[in-house]
Structures are given as C-alpha cells and as structure tokens.
Backbone as XML, in Angstrom:
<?xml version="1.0"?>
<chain id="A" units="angstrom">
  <residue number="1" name="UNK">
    <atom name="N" x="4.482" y="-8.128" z="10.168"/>
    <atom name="CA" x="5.471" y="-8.723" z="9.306"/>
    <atom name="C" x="5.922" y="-7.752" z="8.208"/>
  </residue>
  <residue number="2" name="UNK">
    <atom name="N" x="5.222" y="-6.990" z="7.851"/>
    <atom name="CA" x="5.106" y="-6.054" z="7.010"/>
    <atom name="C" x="6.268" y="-4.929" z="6.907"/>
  </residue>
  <residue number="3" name="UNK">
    <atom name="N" x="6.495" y="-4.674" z="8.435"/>
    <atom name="CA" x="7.234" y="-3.595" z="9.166"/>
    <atom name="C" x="8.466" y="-4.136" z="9.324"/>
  </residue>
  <residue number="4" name="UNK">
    <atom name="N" x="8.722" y="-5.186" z="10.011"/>
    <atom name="CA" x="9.790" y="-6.444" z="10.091"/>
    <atom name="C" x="10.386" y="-6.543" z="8.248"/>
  </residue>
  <residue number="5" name="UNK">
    <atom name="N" x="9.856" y="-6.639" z="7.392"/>
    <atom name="CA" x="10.655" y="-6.845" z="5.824"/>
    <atom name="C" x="10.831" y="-5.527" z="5.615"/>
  </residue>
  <residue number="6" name="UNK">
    <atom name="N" x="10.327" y="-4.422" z="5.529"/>
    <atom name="CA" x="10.582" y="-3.018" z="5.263"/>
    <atom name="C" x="12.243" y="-2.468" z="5.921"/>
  </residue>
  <residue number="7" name="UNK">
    <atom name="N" x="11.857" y="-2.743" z="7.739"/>
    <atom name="CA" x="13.382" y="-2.428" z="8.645"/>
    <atom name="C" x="14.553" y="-3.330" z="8.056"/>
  </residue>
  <residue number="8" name="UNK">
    <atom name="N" x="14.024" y="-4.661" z="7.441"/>
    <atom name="CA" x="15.270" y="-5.446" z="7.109"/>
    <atom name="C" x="15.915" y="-4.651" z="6.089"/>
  </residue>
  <residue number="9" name="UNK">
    <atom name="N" x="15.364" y="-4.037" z="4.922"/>
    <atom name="CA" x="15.483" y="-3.577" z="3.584"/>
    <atom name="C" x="16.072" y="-2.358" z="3.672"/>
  </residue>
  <residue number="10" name="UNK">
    <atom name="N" x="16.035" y="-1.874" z="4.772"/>
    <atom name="CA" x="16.148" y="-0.334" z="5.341"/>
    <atom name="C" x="15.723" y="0.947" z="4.811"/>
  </residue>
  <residue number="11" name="UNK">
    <atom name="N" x="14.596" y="0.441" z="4.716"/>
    <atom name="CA" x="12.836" y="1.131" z="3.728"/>
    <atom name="C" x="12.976" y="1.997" z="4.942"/>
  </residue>
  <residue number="12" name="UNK">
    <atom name="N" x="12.861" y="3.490" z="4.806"/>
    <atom name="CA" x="11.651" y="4.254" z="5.740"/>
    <atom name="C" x="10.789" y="3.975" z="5.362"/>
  </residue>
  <residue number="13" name="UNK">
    <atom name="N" x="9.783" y="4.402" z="6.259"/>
    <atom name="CA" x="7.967" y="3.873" z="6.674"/>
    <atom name="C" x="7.531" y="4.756" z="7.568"/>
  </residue>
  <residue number="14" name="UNK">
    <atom name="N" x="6.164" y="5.033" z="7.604"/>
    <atom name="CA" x="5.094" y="5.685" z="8.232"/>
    <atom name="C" x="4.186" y="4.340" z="8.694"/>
  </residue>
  <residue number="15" name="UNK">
    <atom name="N" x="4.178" y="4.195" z="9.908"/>
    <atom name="CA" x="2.743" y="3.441" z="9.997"/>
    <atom name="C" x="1.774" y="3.932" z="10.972"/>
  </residue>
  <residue number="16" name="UNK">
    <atom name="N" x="0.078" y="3.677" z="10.131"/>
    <atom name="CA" x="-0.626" y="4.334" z="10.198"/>
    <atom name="C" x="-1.378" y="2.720" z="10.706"/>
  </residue>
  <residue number="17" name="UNK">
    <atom name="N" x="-2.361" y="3.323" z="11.955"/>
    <atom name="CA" x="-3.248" y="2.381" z="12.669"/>
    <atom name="C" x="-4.455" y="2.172" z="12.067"/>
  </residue>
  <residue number="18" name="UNK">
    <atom name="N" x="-4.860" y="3.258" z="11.286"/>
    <atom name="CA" x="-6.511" y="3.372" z="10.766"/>
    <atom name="C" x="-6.435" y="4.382" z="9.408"/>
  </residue>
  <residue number="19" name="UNK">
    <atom name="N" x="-7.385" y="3.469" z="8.525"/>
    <atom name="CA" x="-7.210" y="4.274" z="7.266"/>
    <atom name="C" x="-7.291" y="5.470" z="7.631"/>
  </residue>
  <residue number="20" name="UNK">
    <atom name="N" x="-7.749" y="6.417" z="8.615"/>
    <atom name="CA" x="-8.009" y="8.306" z="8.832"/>
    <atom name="C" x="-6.991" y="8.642" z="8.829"/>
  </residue>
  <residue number="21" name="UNK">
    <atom name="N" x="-6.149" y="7.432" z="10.007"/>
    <atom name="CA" x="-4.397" y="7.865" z="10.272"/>
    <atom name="C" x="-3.832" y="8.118" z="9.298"/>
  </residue>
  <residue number="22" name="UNK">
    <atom name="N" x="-4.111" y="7.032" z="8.205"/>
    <atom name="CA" x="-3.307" y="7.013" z="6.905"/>
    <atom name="C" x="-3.224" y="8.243" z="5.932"/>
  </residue>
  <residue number="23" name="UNK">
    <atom name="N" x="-4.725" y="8.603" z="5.962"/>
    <atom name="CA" x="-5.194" y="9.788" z="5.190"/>
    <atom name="C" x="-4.373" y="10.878" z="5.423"/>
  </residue>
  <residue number="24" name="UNK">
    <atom name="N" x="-4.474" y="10.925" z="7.014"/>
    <atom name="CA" x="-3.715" y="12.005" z="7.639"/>
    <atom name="C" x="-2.054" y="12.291" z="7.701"/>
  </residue>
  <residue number="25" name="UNK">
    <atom name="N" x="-1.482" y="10.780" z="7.735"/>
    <atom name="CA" x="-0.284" y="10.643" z="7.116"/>
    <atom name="C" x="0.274" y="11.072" z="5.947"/>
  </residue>
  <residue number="26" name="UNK">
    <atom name="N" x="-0.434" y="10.534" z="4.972"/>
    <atom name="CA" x="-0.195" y="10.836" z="3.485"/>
    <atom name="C" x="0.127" y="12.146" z="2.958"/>
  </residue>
  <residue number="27" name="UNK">
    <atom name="N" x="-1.074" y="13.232" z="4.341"/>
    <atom name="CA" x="-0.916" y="14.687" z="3.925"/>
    <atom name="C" x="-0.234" y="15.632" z="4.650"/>
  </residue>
  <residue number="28" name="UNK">
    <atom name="N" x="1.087" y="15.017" z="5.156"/>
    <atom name="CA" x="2.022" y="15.503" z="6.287"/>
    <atom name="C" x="3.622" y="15.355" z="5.256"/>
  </residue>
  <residue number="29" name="UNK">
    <atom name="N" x="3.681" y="14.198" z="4.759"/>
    <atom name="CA" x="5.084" y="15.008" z="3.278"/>
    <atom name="C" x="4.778" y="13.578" z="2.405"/>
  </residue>
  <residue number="30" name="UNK">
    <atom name="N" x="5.997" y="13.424" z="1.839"/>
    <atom name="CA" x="5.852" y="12.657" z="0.687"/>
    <atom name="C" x="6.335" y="11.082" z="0.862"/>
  </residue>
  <residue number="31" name="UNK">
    <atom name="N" x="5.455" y="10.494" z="0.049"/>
    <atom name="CA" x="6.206" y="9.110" z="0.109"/>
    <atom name="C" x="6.102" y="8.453" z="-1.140"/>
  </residue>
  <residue number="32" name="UNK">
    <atom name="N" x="7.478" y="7.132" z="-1.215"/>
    <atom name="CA" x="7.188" y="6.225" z="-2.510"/>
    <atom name="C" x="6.055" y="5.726" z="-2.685"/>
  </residue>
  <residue number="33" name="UNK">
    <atom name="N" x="5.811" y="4.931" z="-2.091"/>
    <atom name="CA" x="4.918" y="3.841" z="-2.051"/>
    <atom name="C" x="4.106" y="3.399" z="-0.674"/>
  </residue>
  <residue number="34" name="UNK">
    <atom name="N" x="2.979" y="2.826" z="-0.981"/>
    <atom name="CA" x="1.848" y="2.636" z="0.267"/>
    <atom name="C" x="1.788" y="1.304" z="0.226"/>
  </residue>
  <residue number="35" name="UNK">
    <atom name="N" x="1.776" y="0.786" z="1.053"/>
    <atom name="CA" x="1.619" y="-0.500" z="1.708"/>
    <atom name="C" x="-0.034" y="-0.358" z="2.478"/>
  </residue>
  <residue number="36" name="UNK">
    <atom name="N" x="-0.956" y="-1.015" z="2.139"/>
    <atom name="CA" x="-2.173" y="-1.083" z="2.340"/>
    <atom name="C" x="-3.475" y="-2.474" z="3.275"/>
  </residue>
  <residue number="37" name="UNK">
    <atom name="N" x="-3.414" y="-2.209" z="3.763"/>
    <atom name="CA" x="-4.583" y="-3.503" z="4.199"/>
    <atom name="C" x="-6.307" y="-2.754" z="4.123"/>
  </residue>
  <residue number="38" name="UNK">
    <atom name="N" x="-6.922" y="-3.899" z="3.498"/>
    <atom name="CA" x="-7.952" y="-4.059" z="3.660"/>
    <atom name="C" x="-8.940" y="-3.270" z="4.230"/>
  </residue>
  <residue number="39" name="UNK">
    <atom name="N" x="-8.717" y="-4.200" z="5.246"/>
    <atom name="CA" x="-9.774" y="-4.224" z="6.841"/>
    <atom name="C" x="-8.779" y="-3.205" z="7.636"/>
  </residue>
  <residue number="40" name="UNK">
    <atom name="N" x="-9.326" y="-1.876" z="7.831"/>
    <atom name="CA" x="-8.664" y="-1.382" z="9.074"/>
    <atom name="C" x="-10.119" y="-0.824" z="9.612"/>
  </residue>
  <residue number="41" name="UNK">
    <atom name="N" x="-9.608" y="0.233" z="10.739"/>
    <atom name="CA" x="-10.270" y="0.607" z="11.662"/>
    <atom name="C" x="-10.799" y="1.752" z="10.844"/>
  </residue>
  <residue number="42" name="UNK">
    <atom name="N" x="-12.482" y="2.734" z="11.209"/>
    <atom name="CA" x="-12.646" y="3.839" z="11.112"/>
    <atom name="C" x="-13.136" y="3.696" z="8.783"/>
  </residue>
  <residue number="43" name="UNK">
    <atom name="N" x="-11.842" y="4.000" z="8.379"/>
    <atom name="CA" x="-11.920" y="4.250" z="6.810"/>
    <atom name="C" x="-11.187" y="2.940" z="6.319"/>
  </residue>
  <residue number="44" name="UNK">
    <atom name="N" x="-12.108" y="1.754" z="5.443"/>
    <atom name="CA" x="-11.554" y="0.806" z="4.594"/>
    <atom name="C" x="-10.719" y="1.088" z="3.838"/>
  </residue>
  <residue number="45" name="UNK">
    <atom name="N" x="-9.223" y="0.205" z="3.504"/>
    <atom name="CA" x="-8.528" y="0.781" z="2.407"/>
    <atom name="C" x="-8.745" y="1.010" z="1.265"/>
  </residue>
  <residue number="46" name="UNK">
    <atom name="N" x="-10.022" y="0.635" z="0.459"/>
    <atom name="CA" x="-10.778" y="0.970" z="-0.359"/>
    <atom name="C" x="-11.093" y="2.177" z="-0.819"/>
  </residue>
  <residue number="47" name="UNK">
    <atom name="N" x="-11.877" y="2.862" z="0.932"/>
    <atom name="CA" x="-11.334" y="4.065" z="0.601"/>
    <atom name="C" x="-10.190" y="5.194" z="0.738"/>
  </residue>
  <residue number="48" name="UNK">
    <atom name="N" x="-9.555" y="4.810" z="1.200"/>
    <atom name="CA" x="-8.233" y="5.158" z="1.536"/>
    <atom name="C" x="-7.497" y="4.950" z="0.091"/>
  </residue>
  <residue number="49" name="UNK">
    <atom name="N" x="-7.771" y="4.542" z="-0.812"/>
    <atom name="CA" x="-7.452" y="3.918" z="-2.305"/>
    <atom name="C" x="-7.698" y="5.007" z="-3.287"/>
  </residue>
  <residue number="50" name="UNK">
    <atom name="N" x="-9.227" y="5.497" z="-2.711"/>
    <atom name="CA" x="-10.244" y="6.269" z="-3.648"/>
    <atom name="C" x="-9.359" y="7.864" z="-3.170"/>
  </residue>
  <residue number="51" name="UNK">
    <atom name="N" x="-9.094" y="7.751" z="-1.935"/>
    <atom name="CA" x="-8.848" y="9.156" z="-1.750"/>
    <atom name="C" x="-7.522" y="9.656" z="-2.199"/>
  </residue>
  <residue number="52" name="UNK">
    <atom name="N" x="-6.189" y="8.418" z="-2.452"/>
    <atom name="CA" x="-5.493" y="8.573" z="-2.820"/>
    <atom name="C" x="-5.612" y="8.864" z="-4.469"/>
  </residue>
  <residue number="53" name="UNK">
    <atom name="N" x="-6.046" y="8.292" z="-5.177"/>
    <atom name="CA" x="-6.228" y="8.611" z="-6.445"/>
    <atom name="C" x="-7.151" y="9.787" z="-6.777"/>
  </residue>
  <residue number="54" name="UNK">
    <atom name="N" x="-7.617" y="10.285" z="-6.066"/>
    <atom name="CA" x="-8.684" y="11.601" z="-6.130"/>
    <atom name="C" x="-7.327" y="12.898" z="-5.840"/>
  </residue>
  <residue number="55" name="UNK">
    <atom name="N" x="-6.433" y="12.479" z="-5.073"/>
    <atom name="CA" x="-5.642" y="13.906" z="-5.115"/>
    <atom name="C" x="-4.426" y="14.009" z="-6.252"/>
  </residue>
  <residue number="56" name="UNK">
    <atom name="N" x="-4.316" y="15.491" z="-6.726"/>
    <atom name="CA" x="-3.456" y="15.367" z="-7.511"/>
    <atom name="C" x="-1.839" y="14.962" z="-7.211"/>
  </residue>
  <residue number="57" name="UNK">
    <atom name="N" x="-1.848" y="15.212" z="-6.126"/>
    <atom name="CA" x="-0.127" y="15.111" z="-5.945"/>
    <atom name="C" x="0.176" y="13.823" z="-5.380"/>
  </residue>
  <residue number="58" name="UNK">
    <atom name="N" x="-1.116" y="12.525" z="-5.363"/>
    <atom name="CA" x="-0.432" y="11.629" z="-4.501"/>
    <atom name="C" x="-1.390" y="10.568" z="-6.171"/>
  </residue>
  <residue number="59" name="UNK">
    <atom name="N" x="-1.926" y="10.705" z="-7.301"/>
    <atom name="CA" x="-2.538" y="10.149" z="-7.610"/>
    <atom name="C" x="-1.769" y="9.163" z="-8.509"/>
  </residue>
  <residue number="60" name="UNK">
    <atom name="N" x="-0.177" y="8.799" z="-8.775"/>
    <atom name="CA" x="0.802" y="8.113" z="-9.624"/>
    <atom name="C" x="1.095" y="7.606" z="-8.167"/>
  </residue>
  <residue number="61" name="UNK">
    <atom name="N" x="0.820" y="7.677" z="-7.188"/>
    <atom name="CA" x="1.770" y="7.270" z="-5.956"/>
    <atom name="C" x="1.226" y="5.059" z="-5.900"/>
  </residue>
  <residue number="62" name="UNK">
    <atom name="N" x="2.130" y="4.517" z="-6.180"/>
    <atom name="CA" x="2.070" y="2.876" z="-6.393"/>
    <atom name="C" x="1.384" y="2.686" z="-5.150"/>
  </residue>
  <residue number="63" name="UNK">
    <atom name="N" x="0.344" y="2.265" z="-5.151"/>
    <atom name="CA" x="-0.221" y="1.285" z="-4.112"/>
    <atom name="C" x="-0.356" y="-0.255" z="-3.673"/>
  </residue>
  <residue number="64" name="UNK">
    <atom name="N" x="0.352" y="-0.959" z="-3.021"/>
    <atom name="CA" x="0.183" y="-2.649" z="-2.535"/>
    <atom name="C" x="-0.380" y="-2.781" z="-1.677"/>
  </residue>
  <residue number="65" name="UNK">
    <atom name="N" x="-1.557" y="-3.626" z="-1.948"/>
    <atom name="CA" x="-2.427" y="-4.284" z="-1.220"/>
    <atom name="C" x="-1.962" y="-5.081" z="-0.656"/>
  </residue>
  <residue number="66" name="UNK">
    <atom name="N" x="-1.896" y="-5.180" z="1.090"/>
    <atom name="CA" x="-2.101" y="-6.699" z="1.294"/>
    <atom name="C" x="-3.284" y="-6.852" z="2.147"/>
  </residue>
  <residue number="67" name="UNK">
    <atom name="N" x="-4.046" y="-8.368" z="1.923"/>
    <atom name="CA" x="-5.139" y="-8.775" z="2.662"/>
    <atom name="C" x="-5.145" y="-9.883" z="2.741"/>
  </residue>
  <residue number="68" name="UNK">
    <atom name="N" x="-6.299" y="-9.911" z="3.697"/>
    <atom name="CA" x="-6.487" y="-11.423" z="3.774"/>
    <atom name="C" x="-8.292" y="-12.144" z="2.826"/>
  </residue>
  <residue number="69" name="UNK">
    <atom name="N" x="-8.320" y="-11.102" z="2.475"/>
    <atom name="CA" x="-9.251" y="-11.288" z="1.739"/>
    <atom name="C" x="-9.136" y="-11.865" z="0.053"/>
  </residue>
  <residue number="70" name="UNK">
    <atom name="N" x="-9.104" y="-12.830" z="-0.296"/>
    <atom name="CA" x="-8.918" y="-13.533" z="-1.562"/>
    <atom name="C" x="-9.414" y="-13.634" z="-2.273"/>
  </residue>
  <residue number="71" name="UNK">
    <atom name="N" x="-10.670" y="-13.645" z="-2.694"/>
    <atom name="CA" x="-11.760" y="-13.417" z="-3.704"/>
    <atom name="C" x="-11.503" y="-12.959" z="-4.583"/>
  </residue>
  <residue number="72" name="UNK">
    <atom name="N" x="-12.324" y="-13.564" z="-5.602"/>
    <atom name="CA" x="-11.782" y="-12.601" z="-6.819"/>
    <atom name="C" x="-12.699" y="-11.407" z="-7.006"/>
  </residue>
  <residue number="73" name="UNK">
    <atom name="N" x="-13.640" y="-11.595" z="-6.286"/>
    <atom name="CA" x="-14.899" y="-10.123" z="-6.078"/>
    <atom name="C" x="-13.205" y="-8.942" z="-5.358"/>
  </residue>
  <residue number="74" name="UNK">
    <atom name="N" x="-12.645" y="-9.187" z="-4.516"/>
    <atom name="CA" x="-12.071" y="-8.394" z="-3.666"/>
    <atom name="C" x="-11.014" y="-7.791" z="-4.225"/>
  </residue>
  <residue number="75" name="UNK">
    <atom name="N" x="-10.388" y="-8.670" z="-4.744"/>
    <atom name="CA" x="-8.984" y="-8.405" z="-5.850"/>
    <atom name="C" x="-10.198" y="-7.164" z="-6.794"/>
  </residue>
  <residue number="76" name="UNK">
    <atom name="N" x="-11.054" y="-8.015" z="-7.670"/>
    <atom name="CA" x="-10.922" y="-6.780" z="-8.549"/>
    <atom name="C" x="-11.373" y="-5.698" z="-8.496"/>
  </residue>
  <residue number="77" name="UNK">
    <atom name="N" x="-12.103" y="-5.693" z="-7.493"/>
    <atom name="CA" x="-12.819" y="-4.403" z="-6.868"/>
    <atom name="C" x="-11.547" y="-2.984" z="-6.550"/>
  </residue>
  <residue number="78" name="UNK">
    <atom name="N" x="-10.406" y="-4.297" z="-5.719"/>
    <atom name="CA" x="-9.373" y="-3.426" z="-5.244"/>
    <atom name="C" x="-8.562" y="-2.731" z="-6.971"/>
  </residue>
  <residue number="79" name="UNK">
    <atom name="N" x="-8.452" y="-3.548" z="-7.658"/>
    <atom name="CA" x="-7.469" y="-3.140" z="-8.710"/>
    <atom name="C" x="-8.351" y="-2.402" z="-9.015"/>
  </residue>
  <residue number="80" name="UNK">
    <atom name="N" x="-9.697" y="-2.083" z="-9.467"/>
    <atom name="CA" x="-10.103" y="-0.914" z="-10.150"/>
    <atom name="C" x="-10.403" y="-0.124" z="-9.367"/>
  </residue>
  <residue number="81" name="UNK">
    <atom name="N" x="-10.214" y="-0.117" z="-8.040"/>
    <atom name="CA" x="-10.229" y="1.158" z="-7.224"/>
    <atom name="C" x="-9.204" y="1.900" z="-7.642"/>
  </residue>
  <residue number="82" name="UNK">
    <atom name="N" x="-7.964" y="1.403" z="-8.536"/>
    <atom name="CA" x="-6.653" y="2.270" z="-8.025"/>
    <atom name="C" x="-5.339" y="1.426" z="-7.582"/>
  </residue>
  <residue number="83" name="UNK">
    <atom name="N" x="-5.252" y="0.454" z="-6.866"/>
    <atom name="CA" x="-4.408" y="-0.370" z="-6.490"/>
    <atom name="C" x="-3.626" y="-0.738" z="-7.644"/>
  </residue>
  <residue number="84" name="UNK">
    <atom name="N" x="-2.241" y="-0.560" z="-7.196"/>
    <atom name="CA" x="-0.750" y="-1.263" z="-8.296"/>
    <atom name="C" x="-0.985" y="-2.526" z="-8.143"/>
  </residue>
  <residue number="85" name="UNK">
    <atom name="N" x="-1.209" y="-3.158" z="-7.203"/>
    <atom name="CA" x="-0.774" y="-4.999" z="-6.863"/>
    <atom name="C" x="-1.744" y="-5.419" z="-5.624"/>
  </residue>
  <residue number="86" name="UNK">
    <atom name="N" x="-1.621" y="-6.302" z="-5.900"/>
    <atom name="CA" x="-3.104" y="-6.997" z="-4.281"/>
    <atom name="C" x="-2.511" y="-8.796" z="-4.313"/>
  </residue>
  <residue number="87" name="UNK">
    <atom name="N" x="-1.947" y="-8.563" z="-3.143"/>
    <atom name="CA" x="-1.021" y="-9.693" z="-2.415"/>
    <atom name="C" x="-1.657" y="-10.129" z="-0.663"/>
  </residue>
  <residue number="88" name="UNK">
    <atom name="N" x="-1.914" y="-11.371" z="-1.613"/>
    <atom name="CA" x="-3.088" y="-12.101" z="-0.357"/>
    <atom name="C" x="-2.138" y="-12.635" z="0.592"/>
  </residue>
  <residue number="89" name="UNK">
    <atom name="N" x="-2.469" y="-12.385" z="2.443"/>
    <atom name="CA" x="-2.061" y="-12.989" z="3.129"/>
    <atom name="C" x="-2.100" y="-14.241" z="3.479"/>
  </residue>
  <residue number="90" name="UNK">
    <atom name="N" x="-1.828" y="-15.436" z="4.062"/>
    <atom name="CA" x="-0.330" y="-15.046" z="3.911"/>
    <atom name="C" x="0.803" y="-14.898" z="2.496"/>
  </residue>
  <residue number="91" name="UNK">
    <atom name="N" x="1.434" y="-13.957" z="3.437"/>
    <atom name="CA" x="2.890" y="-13.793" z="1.996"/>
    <atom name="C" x="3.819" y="-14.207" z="2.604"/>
  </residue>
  <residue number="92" name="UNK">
    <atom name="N" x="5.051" y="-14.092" z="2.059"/>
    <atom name="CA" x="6.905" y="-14.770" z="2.278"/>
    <atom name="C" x="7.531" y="-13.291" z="2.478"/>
  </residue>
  <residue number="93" name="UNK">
    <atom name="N" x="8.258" y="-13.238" z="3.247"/>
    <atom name="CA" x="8.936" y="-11.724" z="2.926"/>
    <atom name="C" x="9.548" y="-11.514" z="1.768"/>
  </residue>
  <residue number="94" name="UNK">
    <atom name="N" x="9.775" y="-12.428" z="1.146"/>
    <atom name="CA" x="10.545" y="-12.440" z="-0.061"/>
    <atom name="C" x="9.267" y="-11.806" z="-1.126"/>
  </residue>
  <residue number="95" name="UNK">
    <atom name="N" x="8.283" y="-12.577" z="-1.378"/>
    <atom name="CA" x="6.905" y="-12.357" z="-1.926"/>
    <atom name="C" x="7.135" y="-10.713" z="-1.639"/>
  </residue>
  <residue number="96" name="UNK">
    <atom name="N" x="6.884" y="-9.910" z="-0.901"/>
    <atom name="CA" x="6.418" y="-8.602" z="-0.507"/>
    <atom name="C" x="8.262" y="-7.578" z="-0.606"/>
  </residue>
  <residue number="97" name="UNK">
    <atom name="N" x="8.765" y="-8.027" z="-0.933"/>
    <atom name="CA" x="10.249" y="-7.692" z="-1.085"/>
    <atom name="C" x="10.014" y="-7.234" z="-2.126"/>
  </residue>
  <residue number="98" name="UNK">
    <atom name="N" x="10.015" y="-8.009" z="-2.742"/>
    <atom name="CA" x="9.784" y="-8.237" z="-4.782"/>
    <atom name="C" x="8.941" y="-7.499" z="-5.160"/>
  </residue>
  <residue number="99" name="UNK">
    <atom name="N" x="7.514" y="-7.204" z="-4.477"/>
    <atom name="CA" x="6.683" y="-6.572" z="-4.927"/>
    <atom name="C" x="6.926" y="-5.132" z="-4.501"/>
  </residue>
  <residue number="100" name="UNK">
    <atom name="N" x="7.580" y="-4.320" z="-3.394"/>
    <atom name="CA" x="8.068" y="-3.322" z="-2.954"/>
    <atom name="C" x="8.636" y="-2.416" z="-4.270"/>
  </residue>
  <residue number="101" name="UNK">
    <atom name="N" x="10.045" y="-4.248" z="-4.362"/>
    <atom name="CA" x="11.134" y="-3.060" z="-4.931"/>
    <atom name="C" x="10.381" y="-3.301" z="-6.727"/>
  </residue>
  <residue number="102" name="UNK">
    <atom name="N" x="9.892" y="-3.910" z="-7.009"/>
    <atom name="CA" x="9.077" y="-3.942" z="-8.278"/>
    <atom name="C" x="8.403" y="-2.650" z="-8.422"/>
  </residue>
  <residue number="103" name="UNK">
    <atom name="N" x="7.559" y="-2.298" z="-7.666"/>
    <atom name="CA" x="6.637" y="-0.966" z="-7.962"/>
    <atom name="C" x="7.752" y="0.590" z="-7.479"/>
  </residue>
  <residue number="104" name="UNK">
    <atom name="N" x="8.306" y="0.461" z="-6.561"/>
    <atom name="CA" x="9.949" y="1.515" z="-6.567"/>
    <atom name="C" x="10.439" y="1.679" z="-8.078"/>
  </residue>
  <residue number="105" name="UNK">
    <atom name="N" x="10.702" y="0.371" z="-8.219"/>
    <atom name="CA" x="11.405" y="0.736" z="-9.589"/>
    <atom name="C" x="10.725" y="1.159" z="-10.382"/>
  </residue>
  <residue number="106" name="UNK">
    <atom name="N" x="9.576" y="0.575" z="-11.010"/>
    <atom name="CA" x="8.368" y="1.321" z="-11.763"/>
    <atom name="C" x="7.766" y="2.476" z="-11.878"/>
  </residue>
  <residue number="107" name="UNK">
    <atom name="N" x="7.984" y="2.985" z="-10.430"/>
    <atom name="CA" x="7.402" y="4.655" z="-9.848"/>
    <atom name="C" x="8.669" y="5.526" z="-9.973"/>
  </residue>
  <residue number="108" name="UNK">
    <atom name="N" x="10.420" y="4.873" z="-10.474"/>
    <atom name="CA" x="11.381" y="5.500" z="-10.426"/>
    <atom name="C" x="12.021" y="5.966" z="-9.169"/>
  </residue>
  <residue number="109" name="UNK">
    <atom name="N" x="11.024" y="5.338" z="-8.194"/>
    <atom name="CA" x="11.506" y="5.575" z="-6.287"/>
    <atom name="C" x="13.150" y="4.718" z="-6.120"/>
  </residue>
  <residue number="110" name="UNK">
    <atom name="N" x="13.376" y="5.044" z="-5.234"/>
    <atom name="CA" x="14.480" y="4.446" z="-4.630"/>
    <atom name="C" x="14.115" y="2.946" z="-4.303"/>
  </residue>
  <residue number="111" name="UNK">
    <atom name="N" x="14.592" y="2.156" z="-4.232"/>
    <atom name="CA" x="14.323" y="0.802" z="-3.942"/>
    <atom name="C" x="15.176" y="0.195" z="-2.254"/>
  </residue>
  <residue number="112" name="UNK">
    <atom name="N" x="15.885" y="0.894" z="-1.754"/>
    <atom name="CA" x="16.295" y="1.243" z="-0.701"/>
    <atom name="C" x="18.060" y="1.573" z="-0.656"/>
  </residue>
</chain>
C-alpha cells in the first residue's frame, strides 16, 4: 500500500526487501526520505535506524515508521532510535500522504 500512495503522488522510490537491501540501497545515491517497517527480513528496522543515524551523510535524512507493532514499548524505542514519525498499521493513504509530504517539507525535500 505503501508503494501504491507514493506512485499515486508521483514520489520516486527505492524498494528494498530486507533491512541489508535497504542498507545497501541507501549507499548507492541519495534520497529524501525513508519509509521504514519494523519487522523485515535478515536486519530489523531498528537497526537499519541505528545505521542510518550513525552515518554522516544520511544522519538529518527523515525517517517514517510504519508497523504493525503498537506498543508504546515499540513507538518509543523506535523514536529514540532516530525515527521522525512511527505510524501504526493500519493507515489511510491519506494518513501516510500527510506524513510523507510533512517530513519533505521539514527536511526542505521536494514534496513531489
């Protein structure tokens, strides 16, 4: 669904299958903003969170969480990892629209 509101918006996107992918993505050129889950395969976005804020050139880069994980153990774990926003599944495309072009604008990115 994620990918589906991005193509509507006419967002480019990278998508990455497994936080390693992601890692490995991230360090191939530049991007606004990361769109994040949780639970992936291989590396948690957690750490995929940690590694983003550990490098210098990606460490202002806005991060959105989405999960399905709701807790408030999970949320705040995620926000002090590093995370801009943590948006529990399910969302509205509208919900994840807003939060896109919210952190774009904030990071001074293009909003599409």
């Amino acid at each position: 669904m994620v990918v589906a509101c991005l193509r509507a918006e006419q967002h480019g996107f990278a998508h990455a299958a497994s936080g390693l992918e992601a890692i490995e993505t991230l360090s191939l050129r530049p991007f606004d903003l990361v769109v994040l889950d949780l639970n992936m395969p291989d590396i948690g976005g957690l750490e995929v969170i940690e590694f983003i804020r550990g490098q210098d050139r990606l460490r202002s880069l806005p991060i959105l969480v989405v999960t399905t994980r709701g807790d408030e153990e999970s949320r705040a774990r995620t926000l002090a990892a590093g995370a801009s926003e943590f948006m529990t599944k399910p969302f509205t495309p509208d919900a994840i629209l807003a939060s896109v072009r919210a952190l774009l604008q904030d990071s001074g990115a293009s909003a599409g």
